[in-house]
KEZAFI-300830 format. One record per atom (N, C-alpha, C, O): residue number from 0; residue in three letters; chain; atom name; x, y, z. Coordinates in steps of 0.001 Angstrom, whole numbers. Layout:
REM KEZAFI-300830
 num residuo cadena atomo      xx      yy      zz
 NUM     ALA      A    CA       X       Y       Z
...
//
This chain:
REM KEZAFI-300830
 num residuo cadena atomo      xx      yy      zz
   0     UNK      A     N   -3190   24390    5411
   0     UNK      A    CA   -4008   23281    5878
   0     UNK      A     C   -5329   23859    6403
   0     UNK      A     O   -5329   24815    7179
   1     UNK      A     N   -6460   23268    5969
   1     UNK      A    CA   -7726   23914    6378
   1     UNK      A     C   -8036   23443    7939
   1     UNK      A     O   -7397   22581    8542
   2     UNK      A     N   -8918   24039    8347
   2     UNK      A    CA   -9588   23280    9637
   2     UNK      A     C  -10330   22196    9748
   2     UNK      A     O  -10463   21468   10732
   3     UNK      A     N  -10797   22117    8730
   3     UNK      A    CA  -11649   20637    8578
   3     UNK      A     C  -10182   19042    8405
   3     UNK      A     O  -10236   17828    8596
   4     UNK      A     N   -9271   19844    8039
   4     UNK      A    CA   -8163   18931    7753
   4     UNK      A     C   -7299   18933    8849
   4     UNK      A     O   -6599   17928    8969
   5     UNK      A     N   -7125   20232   10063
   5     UNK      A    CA   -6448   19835   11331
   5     UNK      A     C   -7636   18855   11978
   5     UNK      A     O   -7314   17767   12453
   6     UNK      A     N   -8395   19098   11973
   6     UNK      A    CA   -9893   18447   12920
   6     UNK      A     C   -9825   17243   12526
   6     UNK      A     O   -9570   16458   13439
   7     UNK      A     N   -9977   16713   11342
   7     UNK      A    CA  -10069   14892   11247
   7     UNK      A     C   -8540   14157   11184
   7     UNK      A     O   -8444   12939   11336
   8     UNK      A     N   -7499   14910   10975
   8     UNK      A    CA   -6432   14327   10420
   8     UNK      A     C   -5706   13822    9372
   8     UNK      A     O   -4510   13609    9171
   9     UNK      A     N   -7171   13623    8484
   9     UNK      A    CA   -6456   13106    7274
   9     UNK      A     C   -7254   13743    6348
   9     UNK      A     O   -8293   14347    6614
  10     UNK      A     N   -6385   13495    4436
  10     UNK      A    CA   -6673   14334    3454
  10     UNK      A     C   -8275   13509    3111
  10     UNK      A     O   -9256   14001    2554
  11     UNK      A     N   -8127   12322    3582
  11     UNK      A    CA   -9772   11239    3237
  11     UNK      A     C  -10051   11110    3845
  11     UNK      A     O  -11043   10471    3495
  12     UNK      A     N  -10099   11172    5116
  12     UNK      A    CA  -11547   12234    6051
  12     UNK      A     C  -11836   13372    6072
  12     UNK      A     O  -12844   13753    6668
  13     UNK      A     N  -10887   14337    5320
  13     UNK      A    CA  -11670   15444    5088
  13     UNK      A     C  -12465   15605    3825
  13     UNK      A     O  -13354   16449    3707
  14     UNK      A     N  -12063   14656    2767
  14     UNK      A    CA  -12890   14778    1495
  14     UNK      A     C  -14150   13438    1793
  14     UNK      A     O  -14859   13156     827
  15     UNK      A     N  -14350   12756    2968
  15     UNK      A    CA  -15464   11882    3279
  15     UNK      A     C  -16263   12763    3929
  15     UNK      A     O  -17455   12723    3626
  16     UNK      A     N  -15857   13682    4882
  16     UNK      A    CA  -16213   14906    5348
  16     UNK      A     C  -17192   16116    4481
  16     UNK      A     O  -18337   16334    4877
  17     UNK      A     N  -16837   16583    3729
  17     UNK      A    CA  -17222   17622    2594
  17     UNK      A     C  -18258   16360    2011
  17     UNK      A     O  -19457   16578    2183
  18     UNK      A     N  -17906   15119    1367
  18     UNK      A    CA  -18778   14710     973
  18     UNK      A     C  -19608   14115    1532
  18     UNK      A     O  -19769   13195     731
  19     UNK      A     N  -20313   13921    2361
  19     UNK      A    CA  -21310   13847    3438
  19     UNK      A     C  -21957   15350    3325
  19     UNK      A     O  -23043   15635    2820
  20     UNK      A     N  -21034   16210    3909
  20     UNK      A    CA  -21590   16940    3951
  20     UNK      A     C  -22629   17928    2415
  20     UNK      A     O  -23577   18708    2502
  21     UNK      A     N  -21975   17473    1344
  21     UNK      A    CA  -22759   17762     454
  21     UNK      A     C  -23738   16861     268
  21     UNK      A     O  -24187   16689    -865
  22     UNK      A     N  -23910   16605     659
  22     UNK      A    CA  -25230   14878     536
  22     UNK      A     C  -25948   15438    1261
  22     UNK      A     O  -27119   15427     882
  23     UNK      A     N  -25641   16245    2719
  23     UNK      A    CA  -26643   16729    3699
  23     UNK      A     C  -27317   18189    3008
  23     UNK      A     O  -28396   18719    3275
  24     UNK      A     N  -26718   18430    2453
  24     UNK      A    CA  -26896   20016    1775
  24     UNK      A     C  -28150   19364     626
  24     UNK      A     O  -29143   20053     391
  25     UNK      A     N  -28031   18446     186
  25     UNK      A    CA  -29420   18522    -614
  25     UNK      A     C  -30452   17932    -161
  25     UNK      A     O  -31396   17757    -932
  26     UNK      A     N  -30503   17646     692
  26     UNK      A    CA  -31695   17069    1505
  26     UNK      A     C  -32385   18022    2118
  26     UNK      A     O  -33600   18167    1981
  27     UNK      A     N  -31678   18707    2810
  27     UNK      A    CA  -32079   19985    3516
  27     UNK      A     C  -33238   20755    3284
  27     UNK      A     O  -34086   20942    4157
  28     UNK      A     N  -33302   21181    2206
  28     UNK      A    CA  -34413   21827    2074
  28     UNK      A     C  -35787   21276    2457
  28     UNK      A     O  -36437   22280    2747
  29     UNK      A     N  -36582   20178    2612
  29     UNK      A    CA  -37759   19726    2893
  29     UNK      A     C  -37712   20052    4370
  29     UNK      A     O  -38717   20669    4722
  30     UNK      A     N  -37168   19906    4973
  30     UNK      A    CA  -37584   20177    6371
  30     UNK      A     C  -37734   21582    6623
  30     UNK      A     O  -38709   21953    7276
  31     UNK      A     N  -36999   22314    6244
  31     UNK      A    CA  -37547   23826    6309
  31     UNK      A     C  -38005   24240    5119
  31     UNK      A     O  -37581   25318    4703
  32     UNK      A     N  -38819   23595    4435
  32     UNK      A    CA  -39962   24217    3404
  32     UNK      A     C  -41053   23687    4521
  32     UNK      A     O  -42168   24172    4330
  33     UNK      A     N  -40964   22791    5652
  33     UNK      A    CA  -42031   22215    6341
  33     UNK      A     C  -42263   23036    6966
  33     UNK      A     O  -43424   23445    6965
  34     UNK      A     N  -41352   23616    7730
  34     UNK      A    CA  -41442   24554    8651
  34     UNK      A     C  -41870   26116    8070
  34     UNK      A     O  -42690   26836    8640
  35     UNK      A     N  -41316   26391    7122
  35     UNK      A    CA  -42014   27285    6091
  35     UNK      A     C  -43636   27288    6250
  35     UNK      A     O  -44339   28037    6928
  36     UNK      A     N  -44040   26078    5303
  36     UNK      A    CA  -45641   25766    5252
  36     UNK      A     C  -45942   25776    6394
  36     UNK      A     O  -46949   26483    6421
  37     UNK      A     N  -45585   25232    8051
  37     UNK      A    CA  -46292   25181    9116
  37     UNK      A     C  -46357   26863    9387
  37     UNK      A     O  -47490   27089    9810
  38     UNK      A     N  -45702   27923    9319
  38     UNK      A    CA  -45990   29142    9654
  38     UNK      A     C  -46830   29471    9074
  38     UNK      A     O  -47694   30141    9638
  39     UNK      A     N  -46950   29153    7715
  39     UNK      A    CA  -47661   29957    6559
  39     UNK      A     C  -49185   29444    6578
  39     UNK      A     O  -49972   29880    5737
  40     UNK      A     N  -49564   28578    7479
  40     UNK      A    CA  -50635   27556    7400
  40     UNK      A     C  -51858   28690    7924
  40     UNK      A     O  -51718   29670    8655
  41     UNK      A     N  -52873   28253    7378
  41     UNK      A    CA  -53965   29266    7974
  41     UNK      A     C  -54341   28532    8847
  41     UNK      A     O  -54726   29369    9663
  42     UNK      A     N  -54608   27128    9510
  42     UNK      A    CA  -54198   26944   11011
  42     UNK      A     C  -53706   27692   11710
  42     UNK      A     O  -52487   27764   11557
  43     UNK      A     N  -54254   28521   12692
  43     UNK      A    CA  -53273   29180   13574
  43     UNK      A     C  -52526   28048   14028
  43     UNK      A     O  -51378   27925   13602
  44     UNK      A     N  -53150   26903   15102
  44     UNK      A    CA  -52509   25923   15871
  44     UNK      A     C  -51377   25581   14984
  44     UNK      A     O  -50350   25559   15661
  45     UNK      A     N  -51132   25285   13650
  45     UNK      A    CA  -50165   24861   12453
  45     UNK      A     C  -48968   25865   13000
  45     UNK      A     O  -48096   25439   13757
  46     UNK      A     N  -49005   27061   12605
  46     UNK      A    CA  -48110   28197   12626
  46     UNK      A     C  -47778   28581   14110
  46     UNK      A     O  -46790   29282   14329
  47     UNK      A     N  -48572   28145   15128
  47     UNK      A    CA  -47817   28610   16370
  47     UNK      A     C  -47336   27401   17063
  47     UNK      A     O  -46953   27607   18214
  48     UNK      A     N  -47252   25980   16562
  48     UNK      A    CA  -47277   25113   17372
  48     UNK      A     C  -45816   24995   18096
  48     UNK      A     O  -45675   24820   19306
  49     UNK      A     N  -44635   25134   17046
  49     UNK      A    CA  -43425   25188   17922
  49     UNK      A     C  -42682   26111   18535
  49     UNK      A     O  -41831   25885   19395
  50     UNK      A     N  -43033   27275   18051
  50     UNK      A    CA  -43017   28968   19240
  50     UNK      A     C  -44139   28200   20883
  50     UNK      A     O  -43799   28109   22063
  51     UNK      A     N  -44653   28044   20616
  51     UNK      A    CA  -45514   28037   21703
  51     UNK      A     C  -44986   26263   22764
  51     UNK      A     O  -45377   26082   23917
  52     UNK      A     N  -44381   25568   22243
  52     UNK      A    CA  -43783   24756   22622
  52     UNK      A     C  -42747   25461   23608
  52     UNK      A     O  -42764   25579   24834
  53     UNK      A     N  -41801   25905   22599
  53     UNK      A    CA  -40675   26451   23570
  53     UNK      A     C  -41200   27771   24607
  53     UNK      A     O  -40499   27922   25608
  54     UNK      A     N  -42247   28627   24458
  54     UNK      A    CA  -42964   29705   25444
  54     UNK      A     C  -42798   28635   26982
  54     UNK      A     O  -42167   29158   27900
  55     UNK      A     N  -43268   27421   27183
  55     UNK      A    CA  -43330   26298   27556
  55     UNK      A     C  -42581   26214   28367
  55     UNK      A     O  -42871   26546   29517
  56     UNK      A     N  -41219   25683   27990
  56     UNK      A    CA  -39836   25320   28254
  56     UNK      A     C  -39585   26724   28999
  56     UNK      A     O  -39334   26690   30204
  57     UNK      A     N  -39647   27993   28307
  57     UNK      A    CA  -38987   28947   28642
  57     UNK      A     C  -39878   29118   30294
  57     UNK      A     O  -39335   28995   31392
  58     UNK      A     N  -40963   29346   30108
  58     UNK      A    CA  -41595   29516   31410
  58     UNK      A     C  -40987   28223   32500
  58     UNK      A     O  -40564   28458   33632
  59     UNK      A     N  -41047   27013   31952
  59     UNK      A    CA  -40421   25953   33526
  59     UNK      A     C  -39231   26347   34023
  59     UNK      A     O  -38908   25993   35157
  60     UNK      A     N  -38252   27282   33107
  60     UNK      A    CA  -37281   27776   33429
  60     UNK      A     C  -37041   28830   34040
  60     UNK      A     O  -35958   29035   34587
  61     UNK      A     N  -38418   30003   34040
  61     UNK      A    CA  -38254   31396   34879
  61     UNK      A     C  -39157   30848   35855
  61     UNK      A     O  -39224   31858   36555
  62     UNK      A     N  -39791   30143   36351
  62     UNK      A    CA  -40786   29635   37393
  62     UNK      A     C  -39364   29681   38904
  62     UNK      A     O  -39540   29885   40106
  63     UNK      A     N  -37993   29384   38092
  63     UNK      A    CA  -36619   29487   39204
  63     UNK      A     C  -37092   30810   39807
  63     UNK      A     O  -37289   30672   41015
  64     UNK      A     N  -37338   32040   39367
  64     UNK      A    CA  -37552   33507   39632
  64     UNK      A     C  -38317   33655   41173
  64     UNK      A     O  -37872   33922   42290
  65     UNK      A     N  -39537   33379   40716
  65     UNK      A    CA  -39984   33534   42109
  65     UNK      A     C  -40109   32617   43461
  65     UNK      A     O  -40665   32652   44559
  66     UNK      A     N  -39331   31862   42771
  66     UNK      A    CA  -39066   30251   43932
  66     UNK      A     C  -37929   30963   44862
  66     UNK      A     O  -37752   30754   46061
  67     UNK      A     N  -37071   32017   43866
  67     UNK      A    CA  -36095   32622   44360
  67     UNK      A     C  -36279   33200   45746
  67     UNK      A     O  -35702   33071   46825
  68     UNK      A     N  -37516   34026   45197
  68     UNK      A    CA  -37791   35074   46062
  68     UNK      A     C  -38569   34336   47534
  68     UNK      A     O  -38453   34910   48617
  69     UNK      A     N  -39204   33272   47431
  69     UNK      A    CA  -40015   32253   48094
  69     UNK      A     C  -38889   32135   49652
  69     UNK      A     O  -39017   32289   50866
  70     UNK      A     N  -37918   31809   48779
  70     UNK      A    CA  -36538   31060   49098
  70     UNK      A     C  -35742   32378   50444
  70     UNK      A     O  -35050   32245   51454
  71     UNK      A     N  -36442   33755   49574
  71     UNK      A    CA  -35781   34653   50420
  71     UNK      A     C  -36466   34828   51668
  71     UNK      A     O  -35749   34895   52666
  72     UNK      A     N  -38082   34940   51859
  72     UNK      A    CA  -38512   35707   52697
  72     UNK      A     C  -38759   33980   53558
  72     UNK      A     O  -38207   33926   54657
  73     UNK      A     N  -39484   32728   53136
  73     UNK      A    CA  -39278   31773   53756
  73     UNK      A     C  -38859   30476   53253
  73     UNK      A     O  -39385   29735   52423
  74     UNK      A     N  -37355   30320   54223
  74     UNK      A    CA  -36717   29276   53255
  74     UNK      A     C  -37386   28016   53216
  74     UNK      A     O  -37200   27298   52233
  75     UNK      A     N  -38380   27517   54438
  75     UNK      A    CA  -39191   26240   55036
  75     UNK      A     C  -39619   25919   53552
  75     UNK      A     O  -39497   24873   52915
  76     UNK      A     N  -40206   27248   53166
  76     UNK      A    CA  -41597   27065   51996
  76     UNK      A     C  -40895   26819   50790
  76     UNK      A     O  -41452   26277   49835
  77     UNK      A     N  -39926   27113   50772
  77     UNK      A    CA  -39120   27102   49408
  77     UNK      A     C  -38906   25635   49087
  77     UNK      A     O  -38945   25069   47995
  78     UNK      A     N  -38685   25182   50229
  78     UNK      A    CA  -37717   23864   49867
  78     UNK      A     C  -39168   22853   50007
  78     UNK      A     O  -39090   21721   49530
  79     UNK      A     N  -40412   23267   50634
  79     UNK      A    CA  -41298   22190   50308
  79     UNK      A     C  -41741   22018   48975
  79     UNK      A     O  -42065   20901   48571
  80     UNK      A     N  -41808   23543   47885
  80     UNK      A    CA  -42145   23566   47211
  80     UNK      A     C  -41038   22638   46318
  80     UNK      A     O  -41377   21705   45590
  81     UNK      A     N  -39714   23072   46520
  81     UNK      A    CA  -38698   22778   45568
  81     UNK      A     C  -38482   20973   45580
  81     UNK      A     O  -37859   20290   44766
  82     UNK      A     N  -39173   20576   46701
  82     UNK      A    CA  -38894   19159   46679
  82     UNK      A     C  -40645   18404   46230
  82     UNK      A     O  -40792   17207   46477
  83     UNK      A     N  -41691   19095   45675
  83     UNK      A    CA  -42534   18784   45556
  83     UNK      A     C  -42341   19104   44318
  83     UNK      A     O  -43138   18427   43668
  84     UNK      A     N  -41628   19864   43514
  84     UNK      A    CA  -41273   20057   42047
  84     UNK      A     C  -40430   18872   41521
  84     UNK      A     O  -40640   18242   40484
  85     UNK      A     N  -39193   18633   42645
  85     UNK      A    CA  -38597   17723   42313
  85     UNK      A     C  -39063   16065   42049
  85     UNK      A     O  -38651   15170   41311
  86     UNK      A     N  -39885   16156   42823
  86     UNK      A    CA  -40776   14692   43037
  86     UNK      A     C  -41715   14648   41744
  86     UNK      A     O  -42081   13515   41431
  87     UNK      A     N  -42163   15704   40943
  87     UNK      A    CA  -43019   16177   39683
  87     UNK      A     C  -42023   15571   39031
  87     UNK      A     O  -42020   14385   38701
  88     UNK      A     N  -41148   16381   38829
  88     UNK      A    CA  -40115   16382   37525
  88     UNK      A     C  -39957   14696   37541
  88     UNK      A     O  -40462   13883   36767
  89     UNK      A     N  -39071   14469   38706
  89     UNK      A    CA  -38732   12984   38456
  89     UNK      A     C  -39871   11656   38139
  89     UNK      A     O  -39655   10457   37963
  90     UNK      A     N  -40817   12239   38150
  90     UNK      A    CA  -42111   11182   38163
  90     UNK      A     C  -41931   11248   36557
  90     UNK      A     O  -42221   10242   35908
  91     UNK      A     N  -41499   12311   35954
  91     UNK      A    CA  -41759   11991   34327
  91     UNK      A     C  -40826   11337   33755
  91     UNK      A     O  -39680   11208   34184
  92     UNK      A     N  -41466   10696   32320
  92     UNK      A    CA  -40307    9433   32029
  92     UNK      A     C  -39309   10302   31209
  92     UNK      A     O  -39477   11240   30429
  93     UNK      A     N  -38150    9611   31695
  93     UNK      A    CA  -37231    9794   30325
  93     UNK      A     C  -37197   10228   29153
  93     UNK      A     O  -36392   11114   28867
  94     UNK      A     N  -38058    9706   28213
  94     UNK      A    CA  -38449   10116   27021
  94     UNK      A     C  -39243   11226   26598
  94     UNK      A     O  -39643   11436   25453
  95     UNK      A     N  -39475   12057   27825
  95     UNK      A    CA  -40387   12951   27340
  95     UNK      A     C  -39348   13956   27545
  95     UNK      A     O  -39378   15134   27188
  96     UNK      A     N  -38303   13249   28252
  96     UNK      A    CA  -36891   14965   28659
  96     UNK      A     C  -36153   15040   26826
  96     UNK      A     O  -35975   16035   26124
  97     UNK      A     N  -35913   13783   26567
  97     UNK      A    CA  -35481   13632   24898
  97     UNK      A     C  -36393   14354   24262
  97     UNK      A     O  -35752   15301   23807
  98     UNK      A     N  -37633   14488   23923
  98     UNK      A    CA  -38494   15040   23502
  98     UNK      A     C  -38608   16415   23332
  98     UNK      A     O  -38953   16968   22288
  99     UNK      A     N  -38229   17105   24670
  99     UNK      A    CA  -38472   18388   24795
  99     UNK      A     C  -37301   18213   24231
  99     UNK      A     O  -37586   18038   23047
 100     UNK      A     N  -35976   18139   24356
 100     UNK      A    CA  -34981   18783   23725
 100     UNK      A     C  -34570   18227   22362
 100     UNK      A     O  -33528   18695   21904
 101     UNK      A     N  -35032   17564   21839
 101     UNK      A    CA  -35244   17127   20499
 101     UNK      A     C  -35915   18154   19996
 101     UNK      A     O  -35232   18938   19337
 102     UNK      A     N  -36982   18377   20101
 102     UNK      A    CA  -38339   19643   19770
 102     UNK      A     C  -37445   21367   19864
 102     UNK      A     O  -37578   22391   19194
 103     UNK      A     N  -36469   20971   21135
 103     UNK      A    CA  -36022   22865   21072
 103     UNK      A     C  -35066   22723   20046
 103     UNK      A     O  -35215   23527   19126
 104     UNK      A     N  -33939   21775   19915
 104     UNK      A    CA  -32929   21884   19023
 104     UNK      A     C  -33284   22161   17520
 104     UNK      A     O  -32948   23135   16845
 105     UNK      A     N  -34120   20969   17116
 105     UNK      A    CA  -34516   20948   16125
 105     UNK      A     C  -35352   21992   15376
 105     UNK      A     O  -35359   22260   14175
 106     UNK      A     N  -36216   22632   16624
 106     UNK      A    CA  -36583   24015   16565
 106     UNK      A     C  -35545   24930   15918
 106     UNK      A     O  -35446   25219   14726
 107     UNK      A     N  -34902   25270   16794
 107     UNK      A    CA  -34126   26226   16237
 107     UNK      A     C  -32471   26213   15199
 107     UNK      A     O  -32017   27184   14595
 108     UNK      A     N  -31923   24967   15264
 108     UNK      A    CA  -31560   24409   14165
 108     UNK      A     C  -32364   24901   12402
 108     UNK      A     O  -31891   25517   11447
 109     UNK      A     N  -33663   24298   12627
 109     UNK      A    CA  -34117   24463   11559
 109     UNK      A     C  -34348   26228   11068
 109     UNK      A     O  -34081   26768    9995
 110     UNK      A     N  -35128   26978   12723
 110     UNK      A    CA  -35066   28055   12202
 110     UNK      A     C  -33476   28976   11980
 110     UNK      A     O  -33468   29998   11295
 111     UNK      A     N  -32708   28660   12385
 111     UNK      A    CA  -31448   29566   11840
 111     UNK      A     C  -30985   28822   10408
 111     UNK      A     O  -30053   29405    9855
 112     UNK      A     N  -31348   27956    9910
 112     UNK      A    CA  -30870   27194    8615
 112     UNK      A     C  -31514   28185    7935
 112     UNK      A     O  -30833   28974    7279
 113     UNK      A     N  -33145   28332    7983
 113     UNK      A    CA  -34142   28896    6889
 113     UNK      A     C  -33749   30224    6929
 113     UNK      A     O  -34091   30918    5971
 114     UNK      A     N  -32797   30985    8255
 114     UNK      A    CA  -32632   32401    8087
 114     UNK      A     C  -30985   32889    7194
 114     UNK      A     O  -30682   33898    6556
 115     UNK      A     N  -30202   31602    7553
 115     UNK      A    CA  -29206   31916    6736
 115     UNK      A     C  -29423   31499    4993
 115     UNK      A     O  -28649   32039    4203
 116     UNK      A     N  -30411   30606    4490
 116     UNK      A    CA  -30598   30460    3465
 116     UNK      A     C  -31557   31316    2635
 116     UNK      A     O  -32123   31172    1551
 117     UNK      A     N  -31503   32478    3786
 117     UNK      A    CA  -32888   33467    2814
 117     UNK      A     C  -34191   32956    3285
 117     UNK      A     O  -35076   33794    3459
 118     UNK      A     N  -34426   31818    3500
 118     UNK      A    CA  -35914   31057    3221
 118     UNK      A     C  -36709   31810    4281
 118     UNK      A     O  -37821   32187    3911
 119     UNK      A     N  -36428   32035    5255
 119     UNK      A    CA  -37559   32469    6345
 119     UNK      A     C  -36916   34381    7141
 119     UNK      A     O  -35785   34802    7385
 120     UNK      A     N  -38109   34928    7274
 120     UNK      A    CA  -37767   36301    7746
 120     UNK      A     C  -37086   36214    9400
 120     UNK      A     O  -36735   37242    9979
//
């Protein structure tokens, strides 16, 4: 019994399964030939736009680092800062938190597809 056949339960959800999934397999390629052409673009802005997105993300996330240290020598300052971040963050809507993580997934989704299919270095 395969795993796709312990996982759904039945012999026709696993062959609705596979076939979906071959339906997704030919579509595939346009989105990372996009992503292809956006590297390859003599636009710099084209070719760096979603590396430099996530540079982004990655920095709001080590900005924790020296809040750390803030936190060590004075805790007063830490927590004005940390509740003046918090009051930032929450001021933004909803849709822009979907956004960013729509943008990282899809990011890198796409780039490990193009690296297991050969398509991208």
């Amino acid at each position: 019994m395969s795993y796709i056949h312990r996982l759904l339960g039945t012999a026709r959800r696993c062959a609705q399964c596979r076939a979906i999934t071959s339906l997704a397999a030919l579509n595939e390629p346009a989105p990372v030939q996009a992503v292809s052409a956006d590297r390859q673009a003599p636009e710099t802005y084209a070719a760096r736009a979603r590396p430099t997105f996530l540079y982004v993300m990655y920095a709001m996330i080590l900005w924790s680092v020296p809040i750390g240290l803030v936190a060590a020598v004075s805790p007063g300052t830490a927590r004005q800062i940390a509740d003046g971040m918090t009051r930032y963050l929450a001021a933004l809507p909803e849709p822009l938190y979907a956004l960013f993580g729509t943008g990282y997934l899809g990011y890198a989704t796409l780039r490990q597809w193009g690296k297991s299919k050969g398509l991208e270095r």
